[in-house]
N, C-alpha and C positions, 0 to 999 in steps of 0.2 A: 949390631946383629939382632938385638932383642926388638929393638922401634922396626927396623923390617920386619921380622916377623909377625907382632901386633900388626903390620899393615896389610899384610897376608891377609890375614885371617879376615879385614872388614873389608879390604877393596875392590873395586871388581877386579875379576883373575886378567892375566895374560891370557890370548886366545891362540891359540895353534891355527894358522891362516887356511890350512888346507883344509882339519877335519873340523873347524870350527868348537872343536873340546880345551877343556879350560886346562893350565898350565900351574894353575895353584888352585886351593880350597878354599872360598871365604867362608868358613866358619859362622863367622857372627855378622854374615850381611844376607838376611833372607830377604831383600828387597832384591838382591842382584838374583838373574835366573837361575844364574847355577849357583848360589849361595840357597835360593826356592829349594833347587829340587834335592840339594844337598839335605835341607832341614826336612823335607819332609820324606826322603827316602829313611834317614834313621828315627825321624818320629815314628812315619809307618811301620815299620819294620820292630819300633817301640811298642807300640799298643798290642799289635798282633800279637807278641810273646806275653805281655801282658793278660790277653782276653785269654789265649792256647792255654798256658800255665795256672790261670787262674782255679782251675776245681784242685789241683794238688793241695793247696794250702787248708783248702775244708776238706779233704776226701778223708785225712786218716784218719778222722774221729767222730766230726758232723754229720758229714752226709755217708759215710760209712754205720753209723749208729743207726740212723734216721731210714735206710734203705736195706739194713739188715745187709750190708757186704760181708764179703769173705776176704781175706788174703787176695786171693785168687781171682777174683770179680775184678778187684783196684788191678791188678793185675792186667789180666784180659782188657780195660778200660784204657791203661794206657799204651797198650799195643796197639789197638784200633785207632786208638786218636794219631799215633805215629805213621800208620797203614794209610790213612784217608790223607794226610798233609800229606806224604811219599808221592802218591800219584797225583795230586795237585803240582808238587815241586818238579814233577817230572816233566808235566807238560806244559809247564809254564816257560819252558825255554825256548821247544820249538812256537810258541803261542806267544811269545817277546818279538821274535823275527817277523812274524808273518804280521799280526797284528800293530808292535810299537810296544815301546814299555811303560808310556802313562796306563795304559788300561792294563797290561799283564802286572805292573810295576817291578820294574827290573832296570834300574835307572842310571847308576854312578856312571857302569863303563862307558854309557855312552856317551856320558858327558865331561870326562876328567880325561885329560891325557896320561899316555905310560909312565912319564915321569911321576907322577902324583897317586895311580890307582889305584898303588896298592892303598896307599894311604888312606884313598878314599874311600875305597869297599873294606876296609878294617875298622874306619871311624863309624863309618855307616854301619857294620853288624854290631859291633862291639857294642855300642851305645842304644843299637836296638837287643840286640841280646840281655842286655842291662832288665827291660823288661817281665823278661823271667826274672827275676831279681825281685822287683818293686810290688810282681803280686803277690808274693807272701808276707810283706806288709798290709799292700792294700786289702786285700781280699778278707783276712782276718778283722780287719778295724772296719769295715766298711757291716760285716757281718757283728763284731760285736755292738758297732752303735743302733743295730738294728733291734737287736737284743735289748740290751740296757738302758735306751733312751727313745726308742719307739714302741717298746712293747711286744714285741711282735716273738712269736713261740720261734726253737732253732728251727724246726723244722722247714717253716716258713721263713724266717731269714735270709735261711743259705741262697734258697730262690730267689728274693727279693731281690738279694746282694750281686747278682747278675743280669740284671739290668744295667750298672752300672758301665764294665767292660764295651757292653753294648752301644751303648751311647757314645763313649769315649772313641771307640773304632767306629761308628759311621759319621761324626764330624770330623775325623781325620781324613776318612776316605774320599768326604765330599771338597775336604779342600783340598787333597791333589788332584783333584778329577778338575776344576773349577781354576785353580790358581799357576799351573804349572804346565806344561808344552810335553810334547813326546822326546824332540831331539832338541838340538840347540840350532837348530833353523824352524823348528815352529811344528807344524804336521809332522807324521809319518811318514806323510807321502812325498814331503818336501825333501829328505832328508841327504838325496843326491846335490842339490842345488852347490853345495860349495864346491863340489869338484865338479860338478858340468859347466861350472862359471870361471870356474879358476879362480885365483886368488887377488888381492889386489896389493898384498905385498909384490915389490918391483923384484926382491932378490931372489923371489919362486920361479925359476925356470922352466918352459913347457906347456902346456895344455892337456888335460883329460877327459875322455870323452865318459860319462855314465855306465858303468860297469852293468852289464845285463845280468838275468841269472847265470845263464851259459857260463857266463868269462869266473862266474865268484865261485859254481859249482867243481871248476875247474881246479880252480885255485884251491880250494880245501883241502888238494891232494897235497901241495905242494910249496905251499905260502911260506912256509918259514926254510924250505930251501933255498929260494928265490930272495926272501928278504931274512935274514939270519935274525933271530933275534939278541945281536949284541948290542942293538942302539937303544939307549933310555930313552933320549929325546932328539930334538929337533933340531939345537946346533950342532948336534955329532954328524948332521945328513950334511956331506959337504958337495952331492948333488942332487940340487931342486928335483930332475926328473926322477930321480931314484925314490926320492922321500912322497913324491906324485905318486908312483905306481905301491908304494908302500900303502899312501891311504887309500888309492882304489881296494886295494887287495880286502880292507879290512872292511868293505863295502857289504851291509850284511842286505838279502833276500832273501823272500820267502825260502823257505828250503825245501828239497821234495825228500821222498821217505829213506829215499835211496844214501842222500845225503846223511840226512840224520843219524840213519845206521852206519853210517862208516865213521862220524864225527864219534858216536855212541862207543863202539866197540874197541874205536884204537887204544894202542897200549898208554896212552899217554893221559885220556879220560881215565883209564882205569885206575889208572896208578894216582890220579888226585880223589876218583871215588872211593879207591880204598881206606887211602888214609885220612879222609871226609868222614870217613864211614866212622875210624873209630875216634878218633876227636869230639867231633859234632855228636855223634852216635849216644858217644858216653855223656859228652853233656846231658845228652837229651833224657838219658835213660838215670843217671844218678838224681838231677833235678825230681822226677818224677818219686823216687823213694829218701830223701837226703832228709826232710823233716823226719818221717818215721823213723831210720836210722838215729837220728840224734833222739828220738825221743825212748827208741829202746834202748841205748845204751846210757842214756840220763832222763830217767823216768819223770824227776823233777823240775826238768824246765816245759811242761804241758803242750799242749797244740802253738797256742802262739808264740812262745817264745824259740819252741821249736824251729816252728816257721820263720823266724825272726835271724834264725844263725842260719838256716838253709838259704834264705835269700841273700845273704853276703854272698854264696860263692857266682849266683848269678850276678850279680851287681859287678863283680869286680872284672865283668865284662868291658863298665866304663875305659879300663885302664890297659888291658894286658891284653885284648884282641888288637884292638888297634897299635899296640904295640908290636906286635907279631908280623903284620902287613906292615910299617916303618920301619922294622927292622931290616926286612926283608929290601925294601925298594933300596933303603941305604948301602944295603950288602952287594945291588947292582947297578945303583950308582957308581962306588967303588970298584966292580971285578967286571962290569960289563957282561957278566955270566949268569944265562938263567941256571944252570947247572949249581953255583952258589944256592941261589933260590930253593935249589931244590935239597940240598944237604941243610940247609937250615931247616926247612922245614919237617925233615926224616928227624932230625936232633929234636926237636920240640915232641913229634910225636912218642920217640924212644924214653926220653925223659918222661913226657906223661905216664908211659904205660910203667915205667918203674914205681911213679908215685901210686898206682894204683895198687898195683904188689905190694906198696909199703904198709898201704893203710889195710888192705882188707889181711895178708898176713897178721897183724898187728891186734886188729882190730882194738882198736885205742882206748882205755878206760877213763881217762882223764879229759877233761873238755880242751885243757890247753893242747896235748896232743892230738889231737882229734880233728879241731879246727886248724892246728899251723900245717898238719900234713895235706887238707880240703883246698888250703891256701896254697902252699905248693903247687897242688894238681892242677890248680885255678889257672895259675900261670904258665905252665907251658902247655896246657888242652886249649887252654882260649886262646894263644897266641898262633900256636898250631891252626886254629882254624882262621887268624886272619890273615896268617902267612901262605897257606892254601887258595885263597882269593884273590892274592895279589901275584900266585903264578898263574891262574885259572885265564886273564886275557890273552899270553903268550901262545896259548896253547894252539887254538883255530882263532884267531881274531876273526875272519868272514862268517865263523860259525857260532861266536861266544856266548850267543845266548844256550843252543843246546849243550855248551859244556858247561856253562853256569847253571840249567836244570839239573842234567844230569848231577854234577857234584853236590848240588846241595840234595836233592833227593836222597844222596849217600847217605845225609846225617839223617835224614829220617829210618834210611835203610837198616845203619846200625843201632841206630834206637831200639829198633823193633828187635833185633836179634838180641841185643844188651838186655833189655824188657824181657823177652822168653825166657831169658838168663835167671834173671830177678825171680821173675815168676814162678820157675821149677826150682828153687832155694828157698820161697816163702819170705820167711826171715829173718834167715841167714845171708843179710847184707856182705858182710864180710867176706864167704865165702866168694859171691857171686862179681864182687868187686876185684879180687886177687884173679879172677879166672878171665873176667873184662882184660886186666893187663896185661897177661900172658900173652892174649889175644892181638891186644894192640900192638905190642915189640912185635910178632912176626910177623904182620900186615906192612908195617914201615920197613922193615927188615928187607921183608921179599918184591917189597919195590924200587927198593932202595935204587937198583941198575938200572932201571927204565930212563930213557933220555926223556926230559923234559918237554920238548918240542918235536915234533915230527922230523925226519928224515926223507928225502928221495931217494927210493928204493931203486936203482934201475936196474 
């Protein structure tokens, strides 16, 4: 069991003959394409959090000191940075479809089969979320050797000390721009080729002609009535033409607006934006205050070390998102049910919002308690969110990039409202954290009902 899976990990995958998407993740083979775009969707996705997150670490004392902030300045600052990413993440989904996802970057689903995605958009964020993590490591150290062993005044520093993010995101950018393909046939443009070619496995029965816009617009109504989603994979399809018109269906085209707003508004975006919303939301918005927090309630461990306990609860993205998404794929392995999928991931978010109740109720005076409850949190918020990605393909597959904007957009959406939160408490972390929870139990709560997949309504 264990020498197959090490071979997993380095070999090239299995390919799925129709959509030409890989059937395992090689991990630790970036030579192979999709082991490429594997390594550099969760690098990229690394830095970015990395460069995003990097003022929190100096903002609550350096460049708060330095720039005469208020509360409320830091505040207002991390709204906005939340506000600007929102509508970026919003349009980068219809802007995936129309343009390709090397230039928008928006990459796994297109290249991992269902068997595998969740897995693979959990390893992919997790590992990139990790990067909120690492810069309040780096950010602090990068600015104290500037200090101590360059000379150079804080004030001038903290400046200095950003250049470096800078650097590190534009040789990452250059090398997915430069090293890695859009689909797994090459162009964007190419990306019809395996189904207007057919396959050249013998045991695929049929022929498929190029799905037009017309034929995919069509289907958005109605795609998962026509193909159910109970099938994980591909030996379950025990006919060729069925498992043919399965991947025409998932055939994405430009979209028109008309589209977009119906992918937009169904009950079933809503119901993964909502609970995106407070998952990712809170990530986003604790992250932003979590050093402060430890530094008011333990005055003694100062700016960096502060910083030093706040970047464990990102970090342990490494471990418990992508957990979240494996779990989830195994629970429909097992039940064949994305309805599974979706009671797992309501439990992850209910749990979360209780750990939030626990700690801001509490408000913890001892560091041991403090940090085992953050660790808690850690684990069903981050799994929650990578258990949300790995039902996000089921949803519209012809449409998944605006459901993949739309959802992630959510987490910036409850940022910003989690953030207003923060902001009118000052503070009173505690407070503002017990009230996040509440929050999240009934958002998971009152979606709880919503079917997973669309329905034909007739």
């Amino acid at each position: 069991m264990a020498p197959n899976f090490l071979r997993l990990l380095v070999a090239s995958p299995e390919i799925n003959p129709i959509n030409q998407k890989a059937r395992s993740i090689p991990i630790l083979n970036p030579f192979d394409k999709y082991g490429r775009v594997f390594f550099f969707s969760w690098l990229g996705f690394f830095v970015a959090f990395l460069s995003w997150y990097s003022f929190p670490p100096l903002l609550a004392v350096t460049i708060k000191k330095d720039l005469h902030l208020s509360q409320t300045d830091i505040a207002n600052s991390n709204i906005i940075a939340l506000l600007a990413t929102l509508l970026v993440r919003f349009f980068s989904g219809p802007l995936c479809d129309r343009y390709g996802p090397r230039l928008v970057f928006v990459w796994t689903t297109g290249y991992f089969d269902k068997n595998v995605i969740g897995s693979a958009n959990a390893l992919t964020a997790g590992w990139g979320n990790a990067g909120g993590g690492i810069t309040y490591y780096v950010m602090p150290a990068v600015f104290d050797s500037l200090v101590q062993h360059s000379g150079l005044a804080p004030h001038k520093a903290w400046r200095v000390a950003y250049i470096v993010p800078f650097i590190i995101i534009v040789v990452v950018a250059l090398g997915m721009l430069f090293t890695c393909d859009d689909t797994p046939t090459g162009r964007w443009s190419d990306r019809a080729l395996p189904m207007a070619g057919g396959s050249s496995d013998s045991s695929i029965r049929g022929e498929i002609d190029t799905p037009s816009s017309v034929s995919i617009a069509k289907d958005i109504n109605n795609i998962d009535e026509k193909h159910p989603q109970t099938i994980s994979d591909i030996e379950s399809q025990s006919d060729g033409t069925t498992y043919l018109d399965l991947a025409k269906s998932e055939f994405i085209v430009p979209p028109t607006t008309k589209e977009i707003m119906h992918v937009v508004i169904s009950p079933q975006t809503f119901a993964l934006f909502g609970v995106y919303a407070c998952s990712f939301g809170t990530e986003l918005a604790v992250n932003s205050i979590l050093a402060s927090f430890y530094e008011r309630n333990f005055p003694h461990l100062g700016q960096t070390e502060a910083g030093e306990w706040a970047a464990m609860f990102g970090l342990l993205n490494v471990l418990f998102r992508p957990l979240g998404g494996i779990i989830s794929d195994l629970i429909y392995k097992k039940t064949q049910s994305v309805w599974a999928k979706k009671i797992w991931l309501i439990f992850l978010g209910v749990a979360a919002g209780a750990h939030l109740i626990a700690i801001g109720v509490s408000n913890p005076k001892t560091e041991a308690t403090m940090f085992g409850l953050f660790v808690g949190l850690a684990v069903f918020m981050e799994a929650a969110n990578g258990a949300n990605f790995s039902l996000v393909p089921h949803v519209y597959p012809a449409a998944n990039g605006i459901v993949s904007g739309t959802v992630g957009a959510a987490g910036n959406f409850g940022g910003i409202i989690f953030s207003i939160i923060f902001r009118y408490n000052g503070t009173h972390y505690d407070r503002s954290i017990w009230i996040i929870g509440v929050i999240c139990i009934v958002v998971n709560m009152s979606v709880f009902w919503i079917r997973p997949v669309p329905t034909l309504h007739k």
